[in-house]
N, C-alpha and C positions, 0 to 999 in steps of 0.2 A: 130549663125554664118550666116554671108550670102557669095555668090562668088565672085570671082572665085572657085574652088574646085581642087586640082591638082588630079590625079588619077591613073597615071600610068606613068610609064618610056619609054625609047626607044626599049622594048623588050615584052612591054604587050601586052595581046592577040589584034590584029587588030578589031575582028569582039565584042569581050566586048567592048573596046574603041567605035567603030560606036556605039551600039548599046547605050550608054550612051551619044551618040553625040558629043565626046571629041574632040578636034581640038592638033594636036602634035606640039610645037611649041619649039624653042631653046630660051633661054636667053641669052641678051650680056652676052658674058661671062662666061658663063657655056661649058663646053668643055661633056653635054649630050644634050638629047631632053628629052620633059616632056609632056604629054598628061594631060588637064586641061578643063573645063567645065563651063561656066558662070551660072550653078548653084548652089545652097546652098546643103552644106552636108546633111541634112535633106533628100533631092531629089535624090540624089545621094545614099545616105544608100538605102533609098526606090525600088529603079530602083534597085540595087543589092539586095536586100531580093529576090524583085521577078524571081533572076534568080538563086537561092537557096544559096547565103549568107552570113552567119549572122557573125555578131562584137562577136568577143572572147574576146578583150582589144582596152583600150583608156586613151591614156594620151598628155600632153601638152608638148613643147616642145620650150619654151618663147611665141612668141605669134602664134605657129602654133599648131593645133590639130594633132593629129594623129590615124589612127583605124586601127585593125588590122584583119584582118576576114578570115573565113570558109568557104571554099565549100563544103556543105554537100554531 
């Protein structure tokens, strides 16, 4: 997969989002906000192992992935 990468909602931690360099952005049309990354998931998994964590589960969702993960 490569990016965009979405990563978070309108209520995700502020200083996770910086630290992952996310940008929060609203779609026409969407009545939320969504904090997204022009990186690949790969980079993104990465950046979160090293701030302790890891994927429990993963599945597809038409043509979007999905992870679901652990803070140890």
């Amino acid at each position: 997969e490569v990016g965009p990468t979405m990563v978070g909602d309108e209520h995700s931690d502020p200083g996770l989002m910086s630290f992952l360099g996310a940008t929060k952005r609203n779609m026409l049309g969407n009545h939320f906000w969504e904090y997204y990354v022009n990186d690949a998931p790969r980079i993104v998994l990465n950046k979160l192992e090293s701030c302790g964590y890891r994927v429990v589960s993963m599945t597809g969702v038409g043509q979007t992935l999905v992870w679901c993960l652990h803070k140890e």
